[in-house]
Backbone atoms as SQL, in Angstrom:
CREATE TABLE atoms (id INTEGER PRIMARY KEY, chain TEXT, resi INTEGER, resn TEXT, atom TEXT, x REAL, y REAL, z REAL);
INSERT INTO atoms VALUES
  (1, 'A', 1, 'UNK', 'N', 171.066, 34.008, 138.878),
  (2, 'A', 1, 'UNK', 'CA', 169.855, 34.184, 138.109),
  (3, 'A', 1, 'UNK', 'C', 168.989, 32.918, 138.242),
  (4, 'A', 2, 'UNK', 'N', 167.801, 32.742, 139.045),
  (5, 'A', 2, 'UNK', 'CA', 166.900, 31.913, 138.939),
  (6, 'A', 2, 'UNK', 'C', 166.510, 31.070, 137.529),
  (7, 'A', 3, 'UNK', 'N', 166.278, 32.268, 136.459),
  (8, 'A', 3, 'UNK', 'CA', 166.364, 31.271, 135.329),
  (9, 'A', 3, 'UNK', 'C', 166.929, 30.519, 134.737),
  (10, 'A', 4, 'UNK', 'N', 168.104, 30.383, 135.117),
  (11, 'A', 4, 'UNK', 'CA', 168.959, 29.297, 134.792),
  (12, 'A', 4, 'UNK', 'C', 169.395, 28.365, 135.369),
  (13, 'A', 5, 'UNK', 'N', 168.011, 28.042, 136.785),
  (14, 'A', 5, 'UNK', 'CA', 168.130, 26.726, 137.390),
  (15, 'A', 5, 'UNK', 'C', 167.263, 25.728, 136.478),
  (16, 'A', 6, 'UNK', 'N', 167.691, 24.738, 135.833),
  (17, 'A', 6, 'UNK', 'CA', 166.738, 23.694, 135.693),
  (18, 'A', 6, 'UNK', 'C', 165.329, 23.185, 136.228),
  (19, 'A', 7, 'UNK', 'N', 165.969, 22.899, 137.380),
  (20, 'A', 7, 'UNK', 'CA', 165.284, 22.101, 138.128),
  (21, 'A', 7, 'UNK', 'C', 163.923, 22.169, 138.753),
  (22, 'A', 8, 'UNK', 'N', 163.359, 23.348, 138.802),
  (23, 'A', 8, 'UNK', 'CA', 161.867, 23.605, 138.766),
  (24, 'A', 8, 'UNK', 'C', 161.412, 23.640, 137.792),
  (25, 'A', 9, 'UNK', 'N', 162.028, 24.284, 136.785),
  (26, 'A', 9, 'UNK', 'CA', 161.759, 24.425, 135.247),
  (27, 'A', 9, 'UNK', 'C', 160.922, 23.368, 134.378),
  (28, 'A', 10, 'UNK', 'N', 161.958, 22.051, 134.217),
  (29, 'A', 10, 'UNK', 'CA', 161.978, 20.983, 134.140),
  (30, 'A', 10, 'UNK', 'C', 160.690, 19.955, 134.993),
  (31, 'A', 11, 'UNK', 'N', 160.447, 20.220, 136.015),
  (32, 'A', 11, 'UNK', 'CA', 159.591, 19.501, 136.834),
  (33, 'A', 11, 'UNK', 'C', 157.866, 20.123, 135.963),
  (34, 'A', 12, 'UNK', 'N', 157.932, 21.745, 135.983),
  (35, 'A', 12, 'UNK', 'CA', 157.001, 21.876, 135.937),
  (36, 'A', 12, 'UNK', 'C', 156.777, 21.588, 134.094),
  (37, 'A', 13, 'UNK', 'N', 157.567, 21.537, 133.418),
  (38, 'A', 13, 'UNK', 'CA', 157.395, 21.144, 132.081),
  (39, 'A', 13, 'UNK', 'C', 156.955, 20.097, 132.244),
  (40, 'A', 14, 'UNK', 'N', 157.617, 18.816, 132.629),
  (41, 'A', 14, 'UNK', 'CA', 157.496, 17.200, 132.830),
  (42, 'A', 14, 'UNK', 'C', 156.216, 17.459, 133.054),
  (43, 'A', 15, 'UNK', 'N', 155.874, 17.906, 134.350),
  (44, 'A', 15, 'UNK', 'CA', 154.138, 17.795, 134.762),
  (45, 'A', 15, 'UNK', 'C', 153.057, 18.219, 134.153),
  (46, 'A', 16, 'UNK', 'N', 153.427, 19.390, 133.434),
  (47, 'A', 16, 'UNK', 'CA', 151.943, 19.808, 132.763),
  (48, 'A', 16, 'UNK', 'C', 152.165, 19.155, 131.423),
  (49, 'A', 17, 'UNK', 'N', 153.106, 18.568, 130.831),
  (50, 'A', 17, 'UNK', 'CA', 152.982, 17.912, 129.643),
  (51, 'A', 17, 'UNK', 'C', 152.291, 15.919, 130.205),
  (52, 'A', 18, 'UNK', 'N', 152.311, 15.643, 131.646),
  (53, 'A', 18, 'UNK', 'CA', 151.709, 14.336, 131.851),
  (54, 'A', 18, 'UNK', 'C', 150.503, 15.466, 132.092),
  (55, 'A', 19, 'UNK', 'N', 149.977, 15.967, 132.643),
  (56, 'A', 19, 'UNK', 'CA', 148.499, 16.967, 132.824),
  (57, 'A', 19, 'UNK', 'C', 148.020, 16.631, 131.385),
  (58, 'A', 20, 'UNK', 'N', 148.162, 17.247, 130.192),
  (59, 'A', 20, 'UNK', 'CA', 148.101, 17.751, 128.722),
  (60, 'A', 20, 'UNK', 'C', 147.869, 15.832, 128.155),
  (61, 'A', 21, 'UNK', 'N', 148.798, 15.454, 128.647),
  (62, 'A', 21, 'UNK', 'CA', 148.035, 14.008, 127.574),
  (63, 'A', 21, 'UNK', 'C', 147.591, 12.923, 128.490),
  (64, 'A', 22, 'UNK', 'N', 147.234, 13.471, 129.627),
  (65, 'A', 22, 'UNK', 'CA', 146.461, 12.253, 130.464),
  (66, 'A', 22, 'UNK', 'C', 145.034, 12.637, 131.102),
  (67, 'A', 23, 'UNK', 'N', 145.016, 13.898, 131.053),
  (68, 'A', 23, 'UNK', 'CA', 144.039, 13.818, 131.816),
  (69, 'A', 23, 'UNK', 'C', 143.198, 15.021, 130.765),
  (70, 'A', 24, 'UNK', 'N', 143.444, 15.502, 130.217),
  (71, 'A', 24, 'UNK', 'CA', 143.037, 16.495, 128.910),
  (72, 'A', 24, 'UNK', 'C', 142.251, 15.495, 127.908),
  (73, 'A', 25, 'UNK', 'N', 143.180, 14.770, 127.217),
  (74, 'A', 25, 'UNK', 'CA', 142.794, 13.887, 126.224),
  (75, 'A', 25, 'UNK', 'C', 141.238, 13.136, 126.373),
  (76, 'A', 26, 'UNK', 'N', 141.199, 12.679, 127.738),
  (77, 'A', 26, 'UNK', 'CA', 139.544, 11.708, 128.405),
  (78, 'A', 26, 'UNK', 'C', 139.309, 12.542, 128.522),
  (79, 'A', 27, 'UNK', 'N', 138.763, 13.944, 128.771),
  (80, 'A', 27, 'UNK', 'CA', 138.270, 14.830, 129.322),
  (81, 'A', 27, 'UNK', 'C', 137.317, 15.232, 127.616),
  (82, 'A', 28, 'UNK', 'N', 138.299, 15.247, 126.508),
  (83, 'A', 28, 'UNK', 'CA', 137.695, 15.658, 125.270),
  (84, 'A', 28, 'UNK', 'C', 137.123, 14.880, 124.735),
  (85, 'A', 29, 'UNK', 'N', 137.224, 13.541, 124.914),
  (86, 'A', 29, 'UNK', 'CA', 136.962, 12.492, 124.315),
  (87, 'A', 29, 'UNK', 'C', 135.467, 11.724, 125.153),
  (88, 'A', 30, 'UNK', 'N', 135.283, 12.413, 126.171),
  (89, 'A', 30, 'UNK', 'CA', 134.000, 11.838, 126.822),
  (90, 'A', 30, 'UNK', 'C', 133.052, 12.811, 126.273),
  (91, 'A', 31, 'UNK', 'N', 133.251, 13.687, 125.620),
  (92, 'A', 31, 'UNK', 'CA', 132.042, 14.903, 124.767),
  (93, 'A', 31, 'UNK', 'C', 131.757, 14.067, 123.523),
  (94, 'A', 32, 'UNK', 'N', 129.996, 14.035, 123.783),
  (95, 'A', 32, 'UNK', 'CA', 129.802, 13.207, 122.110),
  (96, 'A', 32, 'UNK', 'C', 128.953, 14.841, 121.658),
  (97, 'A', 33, 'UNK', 'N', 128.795, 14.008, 120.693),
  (98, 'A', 33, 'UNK', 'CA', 128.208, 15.283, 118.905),
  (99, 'A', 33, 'UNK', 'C', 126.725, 15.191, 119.763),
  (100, 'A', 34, 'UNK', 'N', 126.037, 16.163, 119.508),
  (101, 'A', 34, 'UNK', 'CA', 124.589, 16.557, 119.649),
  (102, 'A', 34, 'UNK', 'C', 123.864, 15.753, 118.748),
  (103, 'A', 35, 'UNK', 'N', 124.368, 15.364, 117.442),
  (104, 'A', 35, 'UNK', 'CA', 123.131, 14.599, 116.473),
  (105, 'A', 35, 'UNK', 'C', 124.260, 13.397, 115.426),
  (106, 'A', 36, 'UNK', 'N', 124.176, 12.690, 116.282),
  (107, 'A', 36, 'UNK', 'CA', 124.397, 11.636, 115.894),
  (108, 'A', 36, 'UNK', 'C', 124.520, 10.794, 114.473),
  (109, 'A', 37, 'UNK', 'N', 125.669, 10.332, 113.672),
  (110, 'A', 37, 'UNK', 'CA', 124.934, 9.910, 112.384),
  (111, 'A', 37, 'UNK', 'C', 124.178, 8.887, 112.683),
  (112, 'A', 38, 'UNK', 'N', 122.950, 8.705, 111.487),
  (113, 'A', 38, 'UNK', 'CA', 122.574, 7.355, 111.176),
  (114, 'A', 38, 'UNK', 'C', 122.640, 6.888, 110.349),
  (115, 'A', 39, 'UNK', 'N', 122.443, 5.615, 110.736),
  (116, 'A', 39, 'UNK', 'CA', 122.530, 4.636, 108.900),
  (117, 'A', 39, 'UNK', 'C', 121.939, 4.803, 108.110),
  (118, 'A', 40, 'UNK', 'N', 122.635, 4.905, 107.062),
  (119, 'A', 40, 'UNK', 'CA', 121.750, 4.979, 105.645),
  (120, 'A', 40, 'UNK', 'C', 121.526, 3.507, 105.516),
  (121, 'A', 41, 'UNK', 'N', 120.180, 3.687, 104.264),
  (122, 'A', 41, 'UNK', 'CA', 119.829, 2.018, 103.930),
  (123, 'A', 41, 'UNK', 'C', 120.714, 2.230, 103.062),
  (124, 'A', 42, 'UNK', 'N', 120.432, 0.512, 102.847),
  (125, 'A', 42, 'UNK', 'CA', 121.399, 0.017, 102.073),
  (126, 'A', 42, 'UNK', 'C', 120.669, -0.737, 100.146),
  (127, 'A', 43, 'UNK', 'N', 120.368, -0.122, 100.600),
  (128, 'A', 43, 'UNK', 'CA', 119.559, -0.201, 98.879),
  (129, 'A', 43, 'UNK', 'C', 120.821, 0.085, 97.630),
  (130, 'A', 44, 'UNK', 'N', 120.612, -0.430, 96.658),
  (131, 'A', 44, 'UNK', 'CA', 121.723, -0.462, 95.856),
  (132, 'A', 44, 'UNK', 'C', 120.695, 0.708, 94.808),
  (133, 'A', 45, 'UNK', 'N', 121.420, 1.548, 94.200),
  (134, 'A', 45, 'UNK', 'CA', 120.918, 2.264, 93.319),
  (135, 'A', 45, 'UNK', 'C', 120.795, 1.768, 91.923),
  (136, 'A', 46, 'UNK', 'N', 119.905, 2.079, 90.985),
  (137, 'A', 46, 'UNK', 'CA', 119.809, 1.278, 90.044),
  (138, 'A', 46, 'UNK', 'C', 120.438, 2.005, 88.728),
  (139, 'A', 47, 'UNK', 'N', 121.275, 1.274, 88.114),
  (140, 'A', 47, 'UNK', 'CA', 122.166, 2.073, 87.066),
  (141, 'A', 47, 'UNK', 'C', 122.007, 1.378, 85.819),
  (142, 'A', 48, 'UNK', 'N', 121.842, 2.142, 84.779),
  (143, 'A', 48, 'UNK', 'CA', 121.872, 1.519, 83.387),
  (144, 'A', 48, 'UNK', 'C', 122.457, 2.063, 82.082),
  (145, 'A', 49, 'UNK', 'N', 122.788, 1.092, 81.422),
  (146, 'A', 49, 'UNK', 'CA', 124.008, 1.653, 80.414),
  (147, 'A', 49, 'UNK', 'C', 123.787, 3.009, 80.043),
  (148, 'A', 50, 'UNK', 'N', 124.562, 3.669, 79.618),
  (149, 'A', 50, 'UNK', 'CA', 124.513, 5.049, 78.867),
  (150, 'A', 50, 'UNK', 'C', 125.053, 4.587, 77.215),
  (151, 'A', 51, 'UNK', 'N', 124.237, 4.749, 76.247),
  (152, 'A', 51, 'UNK', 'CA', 124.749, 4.523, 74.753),
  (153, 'A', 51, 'UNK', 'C', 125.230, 5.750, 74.316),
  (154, 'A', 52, 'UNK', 'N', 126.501, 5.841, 74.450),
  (155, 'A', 52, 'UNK', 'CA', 127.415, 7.133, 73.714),
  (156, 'A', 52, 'UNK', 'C', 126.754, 7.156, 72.717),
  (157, 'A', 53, 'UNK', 'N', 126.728, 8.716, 72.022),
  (158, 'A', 53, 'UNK', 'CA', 126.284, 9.301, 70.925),
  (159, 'A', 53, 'UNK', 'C', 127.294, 8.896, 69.488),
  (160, 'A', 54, 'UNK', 'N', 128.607, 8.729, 70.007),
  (161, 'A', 54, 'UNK', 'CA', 129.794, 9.119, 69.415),
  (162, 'A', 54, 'UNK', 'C', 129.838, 7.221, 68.734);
């Protein structure tokens, strides 16, 4: 029974799992976002006490 040789088995696992995190990974990672964040200013918001009712 062929399927119960290893040895191609094995090769082609080994290989498409170096395929899958070497050459996959840069491939997704060179795609940027269409709209970009930008910076928000940096203005501090202005806050003032609240006098509980209680």
């Amino acid at each position: 029974m062929p399927q119960l040789n290893p040895n191609p088995w094995f090769a082609i696992l080994v290989f498409s799992w170096i395929v899958f995190l070497t050459i996959i990974p840069t491939k997704i990672l060179n795609h940027t976002t269409p709209n970009e964040p930008t910076p928000m200013s940096e203005e501090k918001h202005k806050t003032e006490p609240w006098d509980w009712p209680w």
